[in-house]
C-alpha positions as CSV (number, residue, x, y, z in Angstrom):
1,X,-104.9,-61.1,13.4
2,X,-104.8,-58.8,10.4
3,X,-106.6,-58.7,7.6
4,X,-110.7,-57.8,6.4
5,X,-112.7,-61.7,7.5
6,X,-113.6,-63.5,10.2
7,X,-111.0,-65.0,11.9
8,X,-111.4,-67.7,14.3
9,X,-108.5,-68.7,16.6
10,X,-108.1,-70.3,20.0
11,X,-107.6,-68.9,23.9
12,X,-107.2,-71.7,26.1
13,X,-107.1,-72.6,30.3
14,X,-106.5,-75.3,31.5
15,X,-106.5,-76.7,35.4
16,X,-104.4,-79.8,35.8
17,X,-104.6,-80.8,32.2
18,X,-108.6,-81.8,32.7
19,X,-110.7,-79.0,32.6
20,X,-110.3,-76.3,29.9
21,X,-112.1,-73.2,28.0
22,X,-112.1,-73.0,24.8
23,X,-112.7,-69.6,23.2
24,X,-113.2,-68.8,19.3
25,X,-112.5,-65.6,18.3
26,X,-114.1,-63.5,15.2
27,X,-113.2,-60.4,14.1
28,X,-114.5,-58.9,10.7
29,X,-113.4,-55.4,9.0
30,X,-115.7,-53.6,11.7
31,X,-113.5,-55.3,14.4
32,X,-116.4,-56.3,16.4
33,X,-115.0,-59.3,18.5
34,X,-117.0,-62.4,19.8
35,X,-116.1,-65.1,21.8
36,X,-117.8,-68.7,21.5
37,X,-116.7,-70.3,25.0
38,X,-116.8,-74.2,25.7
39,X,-116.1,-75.2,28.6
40,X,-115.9,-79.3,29.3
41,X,-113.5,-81.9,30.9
42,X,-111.0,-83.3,28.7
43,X,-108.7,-86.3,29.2
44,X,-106.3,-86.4,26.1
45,X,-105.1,-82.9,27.1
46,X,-104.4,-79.4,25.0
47,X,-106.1,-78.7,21.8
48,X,-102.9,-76.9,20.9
49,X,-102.0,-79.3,17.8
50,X,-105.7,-80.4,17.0
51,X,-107.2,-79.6,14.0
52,X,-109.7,-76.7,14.4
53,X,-112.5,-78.1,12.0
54,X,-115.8,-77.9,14.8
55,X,-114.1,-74.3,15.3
56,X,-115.5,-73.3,12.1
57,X,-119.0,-75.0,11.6
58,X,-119.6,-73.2,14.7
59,X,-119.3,-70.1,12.8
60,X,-119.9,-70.9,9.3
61,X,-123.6,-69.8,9.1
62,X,-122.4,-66.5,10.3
63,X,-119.7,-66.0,8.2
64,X,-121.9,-67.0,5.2
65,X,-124.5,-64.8,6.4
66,X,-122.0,-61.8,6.3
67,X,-119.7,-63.3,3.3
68,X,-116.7,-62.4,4.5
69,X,-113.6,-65.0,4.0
70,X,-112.8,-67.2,6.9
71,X,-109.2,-66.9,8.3
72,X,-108.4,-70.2,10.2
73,X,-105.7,-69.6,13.0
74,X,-104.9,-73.3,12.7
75,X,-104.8,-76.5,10.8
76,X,-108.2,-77.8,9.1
77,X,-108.2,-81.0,7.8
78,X,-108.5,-81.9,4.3
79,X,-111.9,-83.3,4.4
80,X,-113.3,-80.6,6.7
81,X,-112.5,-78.4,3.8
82,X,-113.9,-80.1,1.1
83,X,-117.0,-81.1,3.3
84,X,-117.5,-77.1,4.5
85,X,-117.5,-75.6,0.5
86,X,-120.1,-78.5,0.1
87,X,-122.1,-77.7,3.0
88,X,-122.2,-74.2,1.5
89,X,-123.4,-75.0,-1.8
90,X,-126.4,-76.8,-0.1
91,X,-127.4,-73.5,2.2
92,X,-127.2,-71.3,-0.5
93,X,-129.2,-72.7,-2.8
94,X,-131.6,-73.5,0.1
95,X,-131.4,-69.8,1.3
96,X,-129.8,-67.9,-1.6
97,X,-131.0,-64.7,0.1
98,X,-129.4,-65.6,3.0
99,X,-126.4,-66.7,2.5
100,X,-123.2,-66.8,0.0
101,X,-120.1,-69.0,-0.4
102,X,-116.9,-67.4,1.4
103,X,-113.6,-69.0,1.2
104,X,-112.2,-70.7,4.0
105,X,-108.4,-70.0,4.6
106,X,-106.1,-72.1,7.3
107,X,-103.1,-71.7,8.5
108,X,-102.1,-75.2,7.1
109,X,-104.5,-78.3,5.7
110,X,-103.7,-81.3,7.3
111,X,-104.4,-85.4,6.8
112,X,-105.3,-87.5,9.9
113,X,-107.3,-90.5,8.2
114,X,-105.8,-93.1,10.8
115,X,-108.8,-95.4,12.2
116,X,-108.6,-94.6,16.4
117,X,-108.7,-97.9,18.4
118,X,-111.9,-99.3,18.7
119,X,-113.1,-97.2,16.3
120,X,-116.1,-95.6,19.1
121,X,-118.4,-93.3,18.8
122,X,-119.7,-90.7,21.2
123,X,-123.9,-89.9,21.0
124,X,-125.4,-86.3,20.9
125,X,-128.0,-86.6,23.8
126,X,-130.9,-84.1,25.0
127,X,-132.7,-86.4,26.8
128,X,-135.2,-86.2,24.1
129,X,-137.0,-89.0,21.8
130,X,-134.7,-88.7,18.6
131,X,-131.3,-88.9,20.8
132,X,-133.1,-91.5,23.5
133,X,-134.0,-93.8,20.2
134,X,-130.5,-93.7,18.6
135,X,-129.0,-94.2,21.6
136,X,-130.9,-97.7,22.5
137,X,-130.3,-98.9,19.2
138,X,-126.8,-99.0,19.1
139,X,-126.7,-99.7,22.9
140,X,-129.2,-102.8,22.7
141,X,-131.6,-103.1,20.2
142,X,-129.6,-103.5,16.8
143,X,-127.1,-106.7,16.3
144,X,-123.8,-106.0,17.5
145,X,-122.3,-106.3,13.8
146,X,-124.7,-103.4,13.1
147,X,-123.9,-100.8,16.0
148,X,-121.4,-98.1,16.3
149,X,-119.1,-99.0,19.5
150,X,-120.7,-95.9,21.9
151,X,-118.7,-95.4,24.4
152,X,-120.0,-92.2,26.0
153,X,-123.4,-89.7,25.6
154,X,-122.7,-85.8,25.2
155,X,-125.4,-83.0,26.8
156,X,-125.2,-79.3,25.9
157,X,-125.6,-77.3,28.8
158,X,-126.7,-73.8,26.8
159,X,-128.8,-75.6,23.8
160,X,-132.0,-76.6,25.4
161,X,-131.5,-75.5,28.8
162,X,-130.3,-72.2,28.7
163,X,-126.9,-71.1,30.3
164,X,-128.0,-69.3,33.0
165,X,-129.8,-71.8,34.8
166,X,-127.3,-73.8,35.9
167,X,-129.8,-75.6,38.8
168,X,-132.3,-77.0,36.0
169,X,-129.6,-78.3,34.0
170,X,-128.2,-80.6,37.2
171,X,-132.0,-81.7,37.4
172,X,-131.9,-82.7,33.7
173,X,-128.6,-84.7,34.1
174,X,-130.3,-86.0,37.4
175,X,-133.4,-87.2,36.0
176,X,-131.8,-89.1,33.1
177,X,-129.5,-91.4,35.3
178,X,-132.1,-94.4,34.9
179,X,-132.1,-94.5,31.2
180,X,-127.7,-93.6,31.7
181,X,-127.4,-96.3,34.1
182,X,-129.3,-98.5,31.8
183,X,-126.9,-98.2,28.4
184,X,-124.2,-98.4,31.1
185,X,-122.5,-95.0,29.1
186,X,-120.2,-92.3,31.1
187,X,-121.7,-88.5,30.7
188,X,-119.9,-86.0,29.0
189,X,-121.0,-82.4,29.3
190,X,-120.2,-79.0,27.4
191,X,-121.0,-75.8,28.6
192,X,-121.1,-73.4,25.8
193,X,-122.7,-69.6,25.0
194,X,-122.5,-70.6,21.3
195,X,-126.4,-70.6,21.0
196,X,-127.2,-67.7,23.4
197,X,-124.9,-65.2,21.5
198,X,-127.4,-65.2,18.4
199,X,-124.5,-64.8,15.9
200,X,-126.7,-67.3,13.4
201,X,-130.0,-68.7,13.0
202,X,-130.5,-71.5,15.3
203,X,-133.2,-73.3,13.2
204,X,-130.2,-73.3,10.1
205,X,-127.4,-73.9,12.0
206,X,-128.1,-76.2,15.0
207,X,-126.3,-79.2,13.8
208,X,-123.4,-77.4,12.7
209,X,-123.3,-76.1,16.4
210,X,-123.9,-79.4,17.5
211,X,-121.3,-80.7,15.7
212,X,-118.9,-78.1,17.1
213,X,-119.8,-79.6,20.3
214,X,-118.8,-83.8,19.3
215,X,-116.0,-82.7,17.8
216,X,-114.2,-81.8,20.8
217,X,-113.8,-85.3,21.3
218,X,-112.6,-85.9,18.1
219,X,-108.9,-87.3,19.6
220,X,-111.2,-89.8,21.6
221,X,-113.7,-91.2,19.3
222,X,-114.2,-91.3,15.6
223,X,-117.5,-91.2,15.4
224,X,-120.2,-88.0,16.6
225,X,-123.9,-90.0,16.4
226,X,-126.5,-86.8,15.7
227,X,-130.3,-89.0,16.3
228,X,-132.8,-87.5,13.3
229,X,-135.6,-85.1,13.2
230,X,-137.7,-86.3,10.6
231,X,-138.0,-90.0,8.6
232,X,-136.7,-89.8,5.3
233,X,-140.4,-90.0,3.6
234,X,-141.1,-86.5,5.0
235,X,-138.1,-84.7,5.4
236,X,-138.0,-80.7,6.0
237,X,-135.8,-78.6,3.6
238,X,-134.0,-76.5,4.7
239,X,-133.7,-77.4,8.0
240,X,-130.9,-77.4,10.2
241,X,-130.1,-81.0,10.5
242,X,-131.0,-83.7,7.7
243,X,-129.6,-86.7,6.7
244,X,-128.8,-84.9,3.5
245,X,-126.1,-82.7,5.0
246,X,-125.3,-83.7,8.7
247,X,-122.0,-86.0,7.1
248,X,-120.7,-82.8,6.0
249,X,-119.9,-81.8,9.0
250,X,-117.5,-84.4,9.6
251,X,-113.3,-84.1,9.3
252,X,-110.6,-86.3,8.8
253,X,-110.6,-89.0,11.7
254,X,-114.0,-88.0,12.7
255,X,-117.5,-88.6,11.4
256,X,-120.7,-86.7,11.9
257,X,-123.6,-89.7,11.7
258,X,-126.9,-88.5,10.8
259,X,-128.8,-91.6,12.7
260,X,-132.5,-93.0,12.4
261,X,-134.3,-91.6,9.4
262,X,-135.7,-94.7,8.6
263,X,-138.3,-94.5,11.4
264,X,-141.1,-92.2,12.2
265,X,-140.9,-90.8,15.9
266,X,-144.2,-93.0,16.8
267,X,-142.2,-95.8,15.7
268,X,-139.3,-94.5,18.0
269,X,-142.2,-94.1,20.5
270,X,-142.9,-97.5,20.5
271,X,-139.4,-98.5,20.7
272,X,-138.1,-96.6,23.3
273,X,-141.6,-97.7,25.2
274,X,-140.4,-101.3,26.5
275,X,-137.4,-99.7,28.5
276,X,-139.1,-97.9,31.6
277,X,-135.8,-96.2,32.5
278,X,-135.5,-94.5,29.3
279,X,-139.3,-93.1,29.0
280,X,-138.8,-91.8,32.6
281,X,-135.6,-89.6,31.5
282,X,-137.4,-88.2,28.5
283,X,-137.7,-84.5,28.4
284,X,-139.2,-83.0,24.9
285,X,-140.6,-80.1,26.2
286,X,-139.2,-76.4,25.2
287,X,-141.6,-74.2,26.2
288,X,-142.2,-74.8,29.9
289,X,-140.8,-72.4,32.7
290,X,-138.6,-75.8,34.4
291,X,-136.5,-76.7,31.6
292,X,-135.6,-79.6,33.3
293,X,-139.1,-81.8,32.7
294,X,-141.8,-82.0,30.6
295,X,-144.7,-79.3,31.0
296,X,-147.1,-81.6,29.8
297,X,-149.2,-79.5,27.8
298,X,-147.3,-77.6,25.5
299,X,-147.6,-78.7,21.6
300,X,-144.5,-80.7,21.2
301,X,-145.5,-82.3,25.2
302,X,-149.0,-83.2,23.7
303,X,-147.7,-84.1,20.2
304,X,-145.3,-86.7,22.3
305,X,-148.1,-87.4,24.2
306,X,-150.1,-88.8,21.3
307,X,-146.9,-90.4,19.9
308,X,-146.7,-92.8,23.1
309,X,-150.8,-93.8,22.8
310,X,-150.5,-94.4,19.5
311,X,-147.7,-97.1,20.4
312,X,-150.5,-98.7,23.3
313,X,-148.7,-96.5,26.2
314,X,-151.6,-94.2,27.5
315,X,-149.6,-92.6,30.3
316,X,-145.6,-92.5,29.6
317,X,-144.0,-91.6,33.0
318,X,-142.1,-88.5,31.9
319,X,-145.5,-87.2,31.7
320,X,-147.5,-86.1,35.2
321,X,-150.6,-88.0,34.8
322,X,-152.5,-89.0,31.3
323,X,-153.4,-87.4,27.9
324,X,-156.4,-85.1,28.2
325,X,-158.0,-85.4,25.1
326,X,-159.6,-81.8,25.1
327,X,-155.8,-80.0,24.6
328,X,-155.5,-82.0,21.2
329,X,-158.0,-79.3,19.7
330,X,-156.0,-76.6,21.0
331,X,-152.6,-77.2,19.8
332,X,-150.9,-74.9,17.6
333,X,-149.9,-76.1,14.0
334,X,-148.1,-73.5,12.5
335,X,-147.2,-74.5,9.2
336,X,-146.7,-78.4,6.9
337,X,-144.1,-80.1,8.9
338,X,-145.8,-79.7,11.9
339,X,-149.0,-81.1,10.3
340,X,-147.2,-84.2,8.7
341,X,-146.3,-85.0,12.4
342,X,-150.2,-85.4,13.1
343,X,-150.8,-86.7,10.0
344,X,-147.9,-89.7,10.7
345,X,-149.4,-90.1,14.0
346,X,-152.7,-91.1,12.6
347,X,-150.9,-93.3,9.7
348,X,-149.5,-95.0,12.7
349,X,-152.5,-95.9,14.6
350,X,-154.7,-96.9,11.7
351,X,-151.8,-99.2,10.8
352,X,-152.2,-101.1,14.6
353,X,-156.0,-100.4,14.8
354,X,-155.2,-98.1,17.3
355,X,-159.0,-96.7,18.7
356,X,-159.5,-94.0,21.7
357,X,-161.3,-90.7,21.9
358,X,-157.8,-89.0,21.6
359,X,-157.7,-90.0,18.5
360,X,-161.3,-88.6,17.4
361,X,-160.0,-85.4,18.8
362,X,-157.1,-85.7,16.9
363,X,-159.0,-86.7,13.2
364,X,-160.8,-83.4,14.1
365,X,-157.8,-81.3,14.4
366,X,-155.9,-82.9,11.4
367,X,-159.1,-81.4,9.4
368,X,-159.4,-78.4,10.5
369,X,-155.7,-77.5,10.2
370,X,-155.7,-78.0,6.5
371,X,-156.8,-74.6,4.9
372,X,-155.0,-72.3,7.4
373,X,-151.8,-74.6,6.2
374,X,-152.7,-74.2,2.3
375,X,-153.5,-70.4,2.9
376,X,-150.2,-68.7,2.7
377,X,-148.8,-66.2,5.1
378,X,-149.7,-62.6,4.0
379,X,-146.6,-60.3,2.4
380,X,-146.6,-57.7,4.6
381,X,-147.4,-60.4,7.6
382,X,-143.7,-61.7,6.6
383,X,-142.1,-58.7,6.3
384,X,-143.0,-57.7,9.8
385,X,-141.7,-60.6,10.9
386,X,-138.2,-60.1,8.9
387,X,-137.8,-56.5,10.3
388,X,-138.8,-58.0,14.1
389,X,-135.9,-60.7,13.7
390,X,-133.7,-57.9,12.9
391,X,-134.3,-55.7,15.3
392,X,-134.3,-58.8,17.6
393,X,-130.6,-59.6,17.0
394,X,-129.6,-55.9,16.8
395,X,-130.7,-55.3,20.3
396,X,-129.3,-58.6,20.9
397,X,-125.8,-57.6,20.2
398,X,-126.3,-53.6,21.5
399,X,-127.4,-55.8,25.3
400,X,-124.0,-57.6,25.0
401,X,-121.9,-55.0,24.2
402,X,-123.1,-52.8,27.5
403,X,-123.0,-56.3,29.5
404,X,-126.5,-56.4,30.1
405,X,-128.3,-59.8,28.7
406,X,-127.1,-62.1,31.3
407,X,-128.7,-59.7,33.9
408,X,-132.0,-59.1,32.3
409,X,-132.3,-62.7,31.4
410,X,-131.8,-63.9,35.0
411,X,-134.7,-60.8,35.9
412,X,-136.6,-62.5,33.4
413,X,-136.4,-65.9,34.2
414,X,-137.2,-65.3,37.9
415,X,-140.4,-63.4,36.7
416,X,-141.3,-66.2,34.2
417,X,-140.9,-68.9,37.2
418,X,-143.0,-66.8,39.6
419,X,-145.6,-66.7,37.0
């Protein structure tokens, strides 16, 4: 590899044709060298002769972030080009501090527009509400004419349940065999280090490391289903994933589908709320110390929580007992999204006459929210927080270089399960 840019290429291992590691390489003028490892089971063989678009939206947000050229090792296909110098003209005028346009160089640009047979789709899955809901709609609840053809569900071991804790991510893939058995949809599973490396910011570029992720399939299926964050009447920008810039992540013979926008997650609450099997696999939770179930009292657990009584379902199994009303009052509301989440709760449940001391509690904390979310952030208060990030991802990449984060995380994680 010669030449001042990131360049991105593949290492590969295979054992009988199944089971083999990807491994992106970037090396920029300061030849600092990372490698972005997926590891997952794969039927149709070597990625030799594939086209290398996921390759670089996994790195795109961090080669924008540094603006240095991207040299592709490979061939990208003609509509992952055009899609990826679109996709930067919508971050950086989102984050012009941020980030800048590079150029994007492959080895060669290819055209592989031929429909696949059957024309299938493979779903993004967490196990949370957004993936559960887009999942049962195209599974059972929309007309046949109307669905995409799923033919398999995708978990990220190393997104929501970290890498290192390999035991919690078996429970996870244990505990959502009801709602698996119930769509009647084969598992795949990635195991990557893309998100624990901290080459980009997660909150920006989680779909485009999603994405990475479905299109290793891409020789399989032609569609990658990514279930929304937010309804389209109260949309976040910028945010990482959005139904105005998840289809750019797609290729040629492979389509990113940003799915379910048109529904507010207590309407996805109430939907998924009529299939036992499904509410019973649903983990939200992000912030408790098993990342393999819900901690119940957490803001996005309560938050769910008060999704699932608006929609008439007091005590949702994936939760250990019922809503306490008290813990409404003392969750955290950080900033507007967040608060139009409560506010569409309480939309929601005036709509269906909806009554229940919760929701008094909740009324409460919707009002008092409001001038601490119109007051904005003091100057220096943000600066602190800039310099902390930095320092963050500095010590970050000085722990990886001496091969000491995997270590200290395991010390860490044993401390923070004891606790």
């Amino acid at each position: 590899m010669a030449g001042k840019g990131l360049h991105i290429g593949f290492e590969e291992t295979a054992s009988g044709g199944l089971v083999r590691r990807t491994v992106l390489l970037s090396e920029d003028g300061t030849r600092r060298r990372h490698r972005v490892v997926y590891e997952f089971e794969d039927s149709a063989g070597t990625a030799a002769d594939r086209p290398m678009d996921g390759s670089v939206m996994a790195v795109l947000f961090h080669a924008m972030e540094r603006g240095l050229p991207v040299h592709v090792h490979g061939p990208l296909t003609r509509t992952a080009l055009h899609n990826i110098d679109a996709l930067q003209g919508v971050w950086r005028r989102w984050r012009p501090d941020r980030y800048r346009t590079v150029e994007i160089i492959p080895e060669t640009v290819v055209d592989r527009n031929a429909p696949k047979p059957g024309r299938r789709a493979i779903a993004a899955y967490s196990s949370g509400l957004d993936s559960t809901f887009t999942i049962l709609r195209h599974r059972l609840l929309l007309p046949p004419e109307r669905r995409h053809t799923v033919g398999a569900l995708l978990m990220v071991h190393g997104f929501d349940v970290e890498l290192d804790r390999a035991e919690d991510f078996e429970r996870l893939v244990e505990r959502t065999r009801p709602f698996r058995d119930l769509v009647g949809l084969d598992l795949r599973v990635v195991r990557t280090n893309s998100k624990e490396l901290h080459l980009q910011n997660w909150q920006d570029s989680h779909a485009a490391e999603l994405a990475a992720c479905l299109h290793l399939y891409e020789a399989e299926f032609e569609f990658g289903l990514i279930g929304s964050t937010k309804p389209y009447d109260a949309l976040v920008i910028p945010y990482g994933t959005t139904p105005i810039a998840d289809h750019l992540l797609s290729g040629d013979g492979f389509s990113i589908v940003h799915d379910g926008a048109a529904y507010s997650r207590t309407e996805k609450a109430a939907a998924v709320a009529a299939y036992p099997e499904a509410v019973r696999s649903l983990r939200v939770c992000w912030e408790g110390a098993q990342q393999f179930r819900n901690c119940g009292v957490c803001e996005k657990c309560v938050r769910t929580r008060m999704n699932f009584a608006a929609a008439g379902v007091a005590a949702p199994d994936c939760f250990d007992g019922p809503l306490d009303p008290a813990r409404i009052a003392g969750i955290p509301v950080r900033n507007e999204p967040q608060a139009a989440e409560l506010r569409s709760i309480l939309d929601y449940a005036r709509q269906h006459a909806v009554e229940g001391e919760w929701l008094e509690r909740l009324k409460e904390r919707v009002h008092a929210i409001q001038p601490d979310i119109d007051r904005p952030e003091p100057r220096p208060v943000r600066a602190m927080k800039g310099a902390a990030a930095s320092l963050r991802q500095a010590a970050v990449g000085l722990l990886d270089t001496m091969e000491l984060k995997q270590p200290l995380k395991r010390v860490r994680n044993r401390l923070r399960t004891r606790g």
